[in-house]
Backbone bond lengths (Angstrom), bond angles and torsions (degrees), N, CA, C in turn:
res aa  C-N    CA-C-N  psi(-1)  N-CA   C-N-CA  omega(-1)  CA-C   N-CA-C  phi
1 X - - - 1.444 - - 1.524 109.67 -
2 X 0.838 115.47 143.55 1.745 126.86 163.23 0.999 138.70 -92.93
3 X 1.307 104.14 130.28 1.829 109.21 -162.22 1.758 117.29 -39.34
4 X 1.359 97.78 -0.47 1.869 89.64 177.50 1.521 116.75 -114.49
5 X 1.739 87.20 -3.45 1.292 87.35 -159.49 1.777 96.20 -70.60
6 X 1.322 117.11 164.18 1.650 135.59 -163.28 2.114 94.64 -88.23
7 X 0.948 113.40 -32.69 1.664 119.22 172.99 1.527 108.24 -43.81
8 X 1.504 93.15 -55.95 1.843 114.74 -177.74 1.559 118.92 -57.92
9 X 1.425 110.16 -38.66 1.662 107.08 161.54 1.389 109.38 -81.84
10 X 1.104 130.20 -67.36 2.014 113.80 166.77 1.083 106.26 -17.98
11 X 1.216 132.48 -67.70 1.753 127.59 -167.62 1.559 106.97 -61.37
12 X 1.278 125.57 -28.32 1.140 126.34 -164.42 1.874 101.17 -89.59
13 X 1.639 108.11 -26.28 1.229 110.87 -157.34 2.020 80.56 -85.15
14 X 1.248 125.79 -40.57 1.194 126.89 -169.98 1.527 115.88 -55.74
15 X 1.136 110.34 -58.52 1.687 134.16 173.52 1.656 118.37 -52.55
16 X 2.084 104.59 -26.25 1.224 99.95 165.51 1.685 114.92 -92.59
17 X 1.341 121.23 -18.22 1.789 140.68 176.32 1.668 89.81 -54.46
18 X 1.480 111.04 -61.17 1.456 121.38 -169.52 1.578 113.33 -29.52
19 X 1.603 91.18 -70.77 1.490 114.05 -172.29 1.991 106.46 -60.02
20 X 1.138 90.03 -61.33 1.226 77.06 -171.96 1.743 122.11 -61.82
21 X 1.134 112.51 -23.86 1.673 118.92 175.78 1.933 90.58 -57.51
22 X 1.372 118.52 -45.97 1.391 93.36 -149.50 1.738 102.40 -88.91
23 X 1.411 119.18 -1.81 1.297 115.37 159.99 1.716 106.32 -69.00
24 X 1.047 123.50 -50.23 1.396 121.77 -179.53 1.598 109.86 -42.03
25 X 1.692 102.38 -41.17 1.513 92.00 -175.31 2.429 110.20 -72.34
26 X 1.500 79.28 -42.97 1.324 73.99 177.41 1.543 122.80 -68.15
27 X 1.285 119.03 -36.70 1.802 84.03 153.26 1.583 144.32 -82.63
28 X 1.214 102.48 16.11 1.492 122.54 158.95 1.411 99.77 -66.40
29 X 1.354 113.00 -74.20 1.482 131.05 -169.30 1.684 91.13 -56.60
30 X 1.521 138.72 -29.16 1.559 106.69 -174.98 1.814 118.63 -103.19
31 X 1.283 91.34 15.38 1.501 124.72 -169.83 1.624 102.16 59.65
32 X 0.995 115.32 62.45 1.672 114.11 168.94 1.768 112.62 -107.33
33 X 1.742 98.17 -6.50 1.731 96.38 178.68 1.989 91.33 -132.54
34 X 1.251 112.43 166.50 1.112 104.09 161.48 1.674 111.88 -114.14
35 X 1.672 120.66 -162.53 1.542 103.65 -155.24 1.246 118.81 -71.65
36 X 1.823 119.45 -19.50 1.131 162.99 -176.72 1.268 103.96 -40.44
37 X 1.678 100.93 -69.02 1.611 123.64 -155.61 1.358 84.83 -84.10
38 X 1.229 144.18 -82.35 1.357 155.35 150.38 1.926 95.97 29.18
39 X 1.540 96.30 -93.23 1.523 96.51 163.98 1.340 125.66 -2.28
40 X 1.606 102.23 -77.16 1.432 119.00 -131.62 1.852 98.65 -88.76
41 X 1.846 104.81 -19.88 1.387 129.16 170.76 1.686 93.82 -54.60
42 X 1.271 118.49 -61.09 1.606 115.97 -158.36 1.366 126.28 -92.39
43 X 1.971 94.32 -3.72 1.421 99.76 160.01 1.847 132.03 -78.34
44 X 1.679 88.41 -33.53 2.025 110.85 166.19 1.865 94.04 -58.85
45 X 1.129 133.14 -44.45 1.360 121.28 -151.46 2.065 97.51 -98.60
46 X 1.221 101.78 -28.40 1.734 104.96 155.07 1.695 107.63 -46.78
47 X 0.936 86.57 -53.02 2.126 104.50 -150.62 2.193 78.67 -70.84
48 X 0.723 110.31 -52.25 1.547 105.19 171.61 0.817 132.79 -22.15
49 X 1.385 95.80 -81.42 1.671 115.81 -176.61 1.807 107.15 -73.88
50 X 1.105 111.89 -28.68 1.954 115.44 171.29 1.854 84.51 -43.69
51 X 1.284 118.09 -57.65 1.733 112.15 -133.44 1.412 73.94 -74.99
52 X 1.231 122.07 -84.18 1.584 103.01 -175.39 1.415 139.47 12.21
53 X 1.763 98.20 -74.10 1.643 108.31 174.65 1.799 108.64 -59.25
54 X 1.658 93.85 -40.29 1.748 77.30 -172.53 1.363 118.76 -73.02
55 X 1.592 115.36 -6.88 1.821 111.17 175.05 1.321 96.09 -88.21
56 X 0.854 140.97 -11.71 1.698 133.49 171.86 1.622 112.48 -47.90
C-alpha cells in the first residue's frame, strides 16, 4: 500500500482503536477506571475510529 493510499490510515486508525481499547481494558482490570468510565473510554475511541472509516 502507499503512503496515500486511504487503506493505510484505516489500518493505522484500527491499530490505534486496538491499542487503546486494550489499555482501557487493562485499567479496568487494574482498577484505575470503574465499569462506567471503562464504557464511556471505548465509546470516545468507537466514535474515533467510526470517523476514520467514514473519511476514508
Amino acid at each position: 500500500m502507499a503512503p496515500d493510499d486511504p487503506d493505510t490510515d484505516l489500518d493505522a486508525a484500527v491499530a490505534e482503536f486496538l491499542d487503546a481499547a486494550e489499555r482501557v481494558y487493562d485499567e479496568y482490570d487494574d482498577g484505575y477506571v470503574d465499569a462506567d468510565s471503562a464504557l464511556s473510554l471505548l465509546g470516545d475511541h468507537v466514535s474515533t475510529l467510526r470517523d476514520a472509516h467514514e473519511d476514508e
